[in-house]
Structure formats: structure tokens, C-alpha cells
C-alpha positions as CSV (number, residue, x, y, z in Angstrom):
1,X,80.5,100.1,188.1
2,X,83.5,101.6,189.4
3,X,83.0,104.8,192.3
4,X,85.1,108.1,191.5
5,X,83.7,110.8,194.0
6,X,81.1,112.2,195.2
7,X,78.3,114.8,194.0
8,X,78.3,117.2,197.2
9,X,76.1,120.1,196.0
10,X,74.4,122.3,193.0
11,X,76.5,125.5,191.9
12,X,74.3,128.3,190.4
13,X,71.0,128.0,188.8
14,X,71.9,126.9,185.9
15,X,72.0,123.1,186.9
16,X,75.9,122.6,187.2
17,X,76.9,120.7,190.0
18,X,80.4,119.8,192.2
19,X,81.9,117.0,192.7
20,X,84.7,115.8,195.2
21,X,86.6,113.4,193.3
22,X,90.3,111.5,194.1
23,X,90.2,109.6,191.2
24,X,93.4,109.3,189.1
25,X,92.1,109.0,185.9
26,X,89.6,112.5,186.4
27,X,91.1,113.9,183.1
28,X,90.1,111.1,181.3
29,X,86.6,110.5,182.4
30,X,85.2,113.9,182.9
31,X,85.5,115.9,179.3
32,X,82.3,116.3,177.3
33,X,80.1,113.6,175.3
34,X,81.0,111.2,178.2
35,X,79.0,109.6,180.5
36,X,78.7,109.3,184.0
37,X,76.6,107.6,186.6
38,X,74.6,109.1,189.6
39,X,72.4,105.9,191.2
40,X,70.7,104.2,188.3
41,X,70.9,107.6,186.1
42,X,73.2,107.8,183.1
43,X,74.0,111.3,182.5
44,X,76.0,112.7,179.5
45,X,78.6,115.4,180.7
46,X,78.1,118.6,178.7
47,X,80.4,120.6,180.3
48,X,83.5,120.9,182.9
49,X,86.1,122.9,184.7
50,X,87.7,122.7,188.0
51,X,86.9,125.1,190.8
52,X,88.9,125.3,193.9
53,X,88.7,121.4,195.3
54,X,85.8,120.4,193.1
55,X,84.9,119.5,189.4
56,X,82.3,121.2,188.1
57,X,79.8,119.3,185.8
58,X,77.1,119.9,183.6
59,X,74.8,117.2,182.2
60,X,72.5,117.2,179.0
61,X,69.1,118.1,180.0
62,X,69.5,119.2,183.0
63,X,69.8,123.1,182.7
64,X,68.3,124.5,185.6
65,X,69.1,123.6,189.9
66,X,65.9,121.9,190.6
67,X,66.8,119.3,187.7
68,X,70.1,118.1,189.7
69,X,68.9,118.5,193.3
70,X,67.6,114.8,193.0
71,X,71.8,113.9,192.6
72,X,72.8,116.2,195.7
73,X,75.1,114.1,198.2
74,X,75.0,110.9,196.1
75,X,78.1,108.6,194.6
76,X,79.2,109.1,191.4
77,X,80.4,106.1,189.2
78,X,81.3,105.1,185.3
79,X,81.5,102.1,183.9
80,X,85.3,100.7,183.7
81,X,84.8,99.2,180.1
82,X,83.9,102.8,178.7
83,X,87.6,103.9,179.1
84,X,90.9,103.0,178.1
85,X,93.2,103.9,181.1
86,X,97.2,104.8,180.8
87,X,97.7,102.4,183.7
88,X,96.4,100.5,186.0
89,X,93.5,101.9,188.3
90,X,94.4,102.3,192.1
91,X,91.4,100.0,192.9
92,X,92.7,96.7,191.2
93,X,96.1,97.3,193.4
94,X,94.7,96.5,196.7
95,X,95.6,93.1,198.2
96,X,98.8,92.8,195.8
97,X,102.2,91.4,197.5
98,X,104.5,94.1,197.1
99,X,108.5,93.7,196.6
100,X,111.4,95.5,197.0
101,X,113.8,94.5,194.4
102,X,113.7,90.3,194.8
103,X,112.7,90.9,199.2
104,X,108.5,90.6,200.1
105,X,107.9,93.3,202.8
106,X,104.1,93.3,202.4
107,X,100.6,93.7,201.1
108,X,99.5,97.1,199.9
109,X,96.4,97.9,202.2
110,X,95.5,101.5,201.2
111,X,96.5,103.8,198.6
112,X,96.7,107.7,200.5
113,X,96.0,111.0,198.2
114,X,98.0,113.7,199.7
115,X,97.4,117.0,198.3
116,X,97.8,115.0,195.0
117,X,100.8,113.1,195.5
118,X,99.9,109.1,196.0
119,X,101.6,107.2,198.5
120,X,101.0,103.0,198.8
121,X,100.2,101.9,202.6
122,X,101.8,98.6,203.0
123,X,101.1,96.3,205.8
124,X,104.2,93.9,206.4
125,X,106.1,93.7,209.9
126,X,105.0,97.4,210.3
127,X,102.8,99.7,208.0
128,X,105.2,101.4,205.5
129,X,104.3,104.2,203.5
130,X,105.9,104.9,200.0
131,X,105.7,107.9,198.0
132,X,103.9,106.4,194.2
133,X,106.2,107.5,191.6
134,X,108.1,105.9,188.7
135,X,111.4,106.5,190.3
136,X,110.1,103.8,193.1
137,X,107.2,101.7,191.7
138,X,109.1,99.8,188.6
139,X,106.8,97.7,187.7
140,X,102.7,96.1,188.4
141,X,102.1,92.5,187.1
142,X,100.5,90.2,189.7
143,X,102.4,91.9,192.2
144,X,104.1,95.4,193.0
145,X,107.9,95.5,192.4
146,X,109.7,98.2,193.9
147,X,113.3,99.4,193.9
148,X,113.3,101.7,197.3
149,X,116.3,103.6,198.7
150,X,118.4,102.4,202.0
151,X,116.0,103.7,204.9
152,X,112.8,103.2,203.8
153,X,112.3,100.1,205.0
154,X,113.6,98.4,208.3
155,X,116.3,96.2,207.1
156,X,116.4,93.4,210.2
């Protein structure tokens, strides 16, 4: 099971609920017809939209609030093998040695969601922080190759 947010609250009476979610792959995993998991309950999405922070959810069979009050401040997980990601998921990158170009400065320790934009956390002589985009990140194998710009790291 892999964790993507967190059910907060009920919205209405009609048994939608909100969820706080940083996951990267959202767009993917929360459209109807697919499936979600709150504790031990499989739950079929039957509807969605975003609302300020949150992403509202509906679930099949659960039309009214005292059906989804059980789920209130629990975690919300799918299962990995139900999907077929673009890339690769920010939970299989922690630990990797990160490069820049053929030079190791460190291990990625933390991956930061900053009003959307990602930045990688990585723990080498100091703590670094790199903005996650294409035009940096160049490639992911069994380690994180980047090709940075003169200042962002110390050059001793």
C-alpha cells in the first residue's frame, strides 16, 4: 500500500469528503471507477473535483455524511500495482546518491512540496536544496544525475 494524503473531514450531507493530498500522481489516481483505500476499506471513487486545498471525493455507496464519518482523520492509500505512473514516484527516490554531472555531492533525504513546485533535500557536506525540474534532474536510474548551474553547490 502506498500513503497519498489524508481524509480530514466530510463536506455536505451528501457523503463527499476532503482530502489533503501532496501526491504527484493525484490526477492519475483520483478520477472515477478507481479505487482507493481508507484502513482496510476499499472504496470506489464516484466522483471528484478540487476545492481550495483539498480534493473532494465521493465513494459508491456511501451517499449520505453519517456513511463517511467512520473515514474522518484517517490515511488514505492505493495500491502501487493498480496504476501505471509517467515516472517514477517520489517515495522510491529517498536514499538514492545523487550526482551533479560525473561529481557525488549527496543523498537525497527529503523531497519538499512548495506551493506545488518540488524541490530534492540533499544531505552531502551541507543540506542542499534543488528546485525538481527537467531542466536540472536529467536523469533517475539507481541514482539521481543532475546537471546544476555554477552556485548551487559549494564548489571546495
Amino acid at each position: 500500500m502506498l500513503y497519498i494524503g489524508d481524509l480530514v473531514n466530510t463536506h455536505g450531507i451528501k457523503g463527499e469528503v476532503r482530502i489533503i493530498s501532496f501526491f504527484k500522481y493525484k490526477n492519475i489516481v483520483f478520477k472515477p471507477n478507481n479505487y482507493i483505500y481508507i484502513g482496510n476499506t476499499k472504496l470506489k471513487i464516484t466522483s471528484y473535483r478540487k476545492h481550495k486545498n483539498y480534493d473532494m471525493v465521493t465513494f459508491e455507496g456511501y451517499n449520505n455524511i453519517n456513511d463517511v464519518l467512520q473515514f474522518k482523520n484517517q490515511k488514505v492509500y492505493i495500491e502501487k500495482q493498480d496504476y501505471q505512473f509517467p515516472g517514477p514516484l517520489n517515495e522510491e527516490l529517498y536514499g538514492k546518491k545523487v550526482y551533479d554531472k560525473d561529481k557525488y555531492i549527496g543523498t537525497l533525504t527529503d523531497i519538499i512540496n512548495n506551493k506545488g513546485k518540488e524541490i530534492l533535500v540533499i544531505q552531502g557536506k551541507k543540506e542542499y536544496l534543488i528546485p525538481y525540474v527537467d531542466e536540472f534532474v536529467k536523469n533517475i536510474d539507481g541514482n539521481i544525475h543532475l546537471d546544476l548551474i555554477k552556485g548551487f553547490i559549494d564548489e571546495d
